[in-house]
N, C-alpha and C positions, 0 to 999 in steps of 0.2 A: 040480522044475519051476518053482517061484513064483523062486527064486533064481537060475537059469538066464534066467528073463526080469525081473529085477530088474538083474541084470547087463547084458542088452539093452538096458534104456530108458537105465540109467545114462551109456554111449556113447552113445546116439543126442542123449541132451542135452550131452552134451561135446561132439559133434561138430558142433549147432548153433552161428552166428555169436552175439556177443554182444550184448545189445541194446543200444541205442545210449543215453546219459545223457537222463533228460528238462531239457529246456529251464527254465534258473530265471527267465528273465525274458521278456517276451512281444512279439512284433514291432515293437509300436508305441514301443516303447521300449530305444532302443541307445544307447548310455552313448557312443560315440564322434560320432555326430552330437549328441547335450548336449553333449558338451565344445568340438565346435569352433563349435557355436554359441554358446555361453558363451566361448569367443575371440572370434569377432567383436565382439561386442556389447561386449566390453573394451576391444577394439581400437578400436572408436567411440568409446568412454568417451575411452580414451587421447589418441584423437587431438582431442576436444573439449578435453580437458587442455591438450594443446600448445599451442591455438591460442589459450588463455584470456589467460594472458601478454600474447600480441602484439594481443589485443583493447585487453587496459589501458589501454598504452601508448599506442594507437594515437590516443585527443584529444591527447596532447602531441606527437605526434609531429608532427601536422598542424598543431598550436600552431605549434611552433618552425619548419614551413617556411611557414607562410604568414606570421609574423610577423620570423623570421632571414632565411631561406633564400631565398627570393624576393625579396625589396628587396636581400640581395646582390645577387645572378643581376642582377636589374634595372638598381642600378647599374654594375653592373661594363661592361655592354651599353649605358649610357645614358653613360659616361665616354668613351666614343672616336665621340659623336655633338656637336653640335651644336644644344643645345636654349637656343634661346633667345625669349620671346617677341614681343619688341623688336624683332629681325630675322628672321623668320621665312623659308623654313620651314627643320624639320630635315634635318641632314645630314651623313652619314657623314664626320668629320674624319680620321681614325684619332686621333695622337698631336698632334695639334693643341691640346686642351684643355691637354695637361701644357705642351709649348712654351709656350703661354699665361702657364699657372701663374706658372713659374720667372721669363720675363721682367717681372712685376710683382715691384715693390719690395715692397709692403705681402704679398704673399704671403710674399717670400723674409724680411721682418722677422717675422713670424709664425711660420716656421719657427724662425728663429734665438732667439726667443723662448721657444717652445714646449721646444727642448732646454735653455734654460737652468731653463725648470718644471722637466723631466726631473730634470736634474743637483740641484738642491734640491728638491725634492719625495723623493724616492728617497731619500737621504743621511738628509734630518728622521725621516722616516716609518721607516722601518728603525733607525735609530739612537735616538731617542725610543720605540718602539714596547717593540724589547728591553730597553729602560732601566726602562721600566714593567712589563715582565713578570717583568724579573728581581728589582725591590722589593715586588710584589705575590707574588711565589710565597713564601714562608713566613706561616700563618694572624696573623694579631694581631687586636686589637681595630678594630673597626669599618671592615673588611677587606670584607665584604660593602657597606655601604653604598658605600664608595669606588668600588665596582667599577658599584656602581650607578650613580653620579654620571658615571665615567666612559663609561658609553656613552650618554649625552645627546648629545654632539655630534654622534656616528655615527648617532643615527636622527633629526636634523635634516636637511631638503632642502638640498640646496646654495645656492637660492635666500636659503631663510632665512635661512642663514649668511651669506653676502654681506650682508646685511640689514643684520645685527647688527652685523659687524665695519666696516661703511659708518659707521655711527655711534660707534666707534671710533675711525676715520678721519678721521672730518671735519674739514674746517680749521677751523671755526667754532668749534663747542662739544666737538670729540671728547674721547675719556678721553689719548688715543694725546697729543694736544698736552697738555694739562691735565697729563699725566704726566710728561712730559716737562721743561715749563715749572718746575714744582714742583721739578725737582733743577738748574734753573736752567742746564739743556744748550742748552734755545735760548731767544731774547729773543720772542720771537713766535709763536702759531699759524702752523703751515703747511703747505701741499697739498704730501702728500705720494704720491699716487696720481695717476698720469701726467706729473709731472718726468722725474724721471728713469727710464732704464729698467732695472737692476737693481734699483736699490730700489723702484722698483713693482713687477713681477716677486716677487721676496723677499718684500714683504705681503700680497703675494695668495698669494704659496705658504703661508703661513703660516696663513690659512685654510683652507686643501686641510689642513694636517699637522693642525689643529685636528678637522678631520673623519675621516680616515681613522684617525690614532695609537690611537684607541681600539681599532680594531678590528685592528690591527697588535698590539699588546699582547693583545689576546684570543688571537689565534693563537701568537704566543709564551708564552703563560701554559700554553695547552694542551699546549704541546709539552715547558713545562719539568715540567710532574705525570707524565709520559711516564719522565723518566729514574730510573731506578731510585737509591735512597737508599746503597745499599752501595758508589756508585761514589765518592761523596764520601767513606765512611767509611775506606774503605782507601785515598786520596790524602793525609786527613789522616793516618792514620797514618803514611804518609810521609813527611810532615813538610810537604806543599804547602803554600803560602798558598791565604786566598781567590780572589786576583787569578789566581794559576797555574791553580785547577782552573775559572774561570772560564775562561778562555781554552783549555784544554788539554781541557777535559769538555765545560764545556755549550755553548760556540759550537759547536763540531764535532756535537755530537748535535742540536743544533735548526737542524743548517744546510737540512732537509725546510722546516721552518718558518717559515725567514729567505726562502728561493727563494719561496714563495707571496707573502710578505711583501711582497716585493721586487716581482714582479710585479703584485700589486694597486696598489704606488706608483707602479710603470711606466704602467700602462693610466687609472689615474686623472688622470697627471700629462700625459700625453700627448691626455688626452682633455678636458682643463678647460675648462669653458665658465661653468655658471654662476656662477661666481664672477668673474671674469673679466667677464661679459655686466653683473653687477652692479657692481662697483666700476671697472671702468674703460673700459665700452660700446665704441666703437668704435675709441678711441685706440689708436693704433699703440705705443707706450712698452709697453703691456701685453697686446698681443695675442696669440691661441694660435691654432693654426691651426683649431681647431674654433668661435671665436668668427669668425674670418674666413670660412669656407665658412658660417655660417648667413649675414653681411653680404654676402657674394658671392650667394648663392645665392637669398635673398629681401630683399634692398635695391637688388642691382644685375639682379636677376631673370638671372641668369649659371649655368641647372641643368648645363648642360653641364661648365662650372666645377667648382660644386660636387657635382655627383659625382664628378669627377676628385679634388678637391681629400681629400674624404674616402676614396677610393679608398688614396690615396698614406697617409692617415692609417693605416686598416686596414691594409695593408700593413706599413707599417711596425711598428705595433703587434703584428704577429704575429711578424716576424723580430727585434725585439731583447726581446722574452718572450722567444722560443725559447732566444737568444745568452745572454739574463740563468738561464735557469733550468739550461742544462747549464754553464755557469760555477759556478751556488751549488749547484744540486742535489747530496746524495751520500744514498746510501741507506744507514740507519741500521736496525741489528738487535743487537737485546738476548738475549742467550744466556741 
């Protein structure tokens, strides 16, 4: 009997449902609303991240347009107007300002001045620049001081320099006559700044290479600790000369170096003024066209002018960079 209903319950509990698992964790708490709130609040993080960056930035950014990018814009809109105070009022010219330009002599000498800075300026600077990079690149004695010495010029104002070299010049008591006289080349002191116009041109560039060579040799110096040593060792094993693997190694590898080079002399040369505003004020024999659009622009009170005038500067400054650096540029990679 007891086994006959032992065997009963046994099925009757087999044949109940099973009971369902109890719950390990309690309502208020579901691991998938933590997670995707623990995403959001990443995703806030994250995007605070993004925008950190472009907070940085953002004083220079406003730097550069309120102190570049707007006095473009401005002239560029004030070069095809008419501003003059003399005759007022303003008035839309279109191409009237440039016409202007060109038919003035003292512009068009200005110009033709200004590329012969170009053509010397560039030539010195480049060529001087590498000359000093290439005798400063192996260490010696008192190799550090020189380097020192040499960027004196380059953190002197152009001003200054015109300064210095003005007294240099001088017909009176300069070093320039004095030095001269002493090898007995000329019989007399002489003004030598505003006769003639390449050789004024030419002393004044000479100033510009005074200032920039420094910093044209820093960049060539940098460029030549760049090329690796093993390239010389196996040309000399070959039996190169110096002269060969100079020309055949390191002109080719520092031509990254030469382009920049080149273009600092470009923009400098084309842009001269103080030096120029210095040694030879307003005279025509040594003007540049950046010393003429200030004379034009606030002597002759001619803004219209001289926005134009600098307009065609800019311009021009940007398309023979361009011309100059896919000429020299070549990209250089060390395996």
């Amino acid at each position: 009997m007891s086994e006959s209903a032992g065997a009963a319950g046994t099925k009757e509990l087999a044949a109940r449902p099973a009971a369902r698992p109890m719950r390990r964790f309690s309502a208020s708490f579901r691991p998938g609303r933590g997670a995707r709130r623990g995403r959001g609040g990443g995703g806030r993080a994250e995007g605070g991240g993004r925008a950190l960056p472009y907070a940085m930035i953002a004083p220079l950014v406003v730097s550069i347009g309120v102190l570049s990018l707007y006095p473009t814009v401005y002239t560029i809109v004030e070069a095809f107007f008419h501003n003059d105070p003399l005759t007022p009022p303003d008035r839309f010219v279109g191409l009237g300002n440039f016409r202007a330009l060109f038919s003035d002599a003292q512009v068009r000498q200005s110009i033709e001045n200004t590329g012969l800075y170009i053509v010397f300026g560039v030539a010195l600077i480049v060529v001087l620049g590498t000359a000093i990079g290439l005798l400063l690149r192996r260490p010696f004695r008192g190799r550090g001081v020189l380097l020192a010495i040499l960027i004196l010029p380059w953190a002197l104002p152009g001003v200054v320099e015109g300064v210095i070299w003005s007294w240099i010049y001088n017909p009176t008591f300069g070093v320039l006559n004095s030095f001269l006289k002493s090898l007995h080349l000329i019989g007399q002191y002489q003004l030598f700044i505003g006769t003639r116009q390449v050789e004024t041109i030419f002393l004044i560039v000479l100033v510009l290479v005074w200032q920039i060579t420094p910093l044209a040799a820093i960049i060539v110096l940098a460029a030549l600790q760049s090329i690796p040593d093993d390239l010389y060792e196996a040309a000399s094993v070959d039996g190169a000369s110096g002269v060969r693997m100079t020309w055949s190694i390191t002109l080719p590898l520092i031509r990254p170096a030469l382009a920049i080079v080149s273009i600092e002399a470009l923009v400098m040369s084309l842009n001269i003024f103080d030096q120029v505003y210095v040694l030879n004020a307003n005279a025509g024999t040594g003007s540049s066209i950046m010393s003429t659009t200030y004379f034009l622009t606030f002597q002759d009170l001619n803004f219209g002018g001289g926005y134009a005038l600098s307009l065609m500067a800019t311009v021009c400054t940007v398309i023979i960079s361009f011309a100059l650096f896919r000429i020299i540029y070549r990209k250089v990679e060390f395996s």
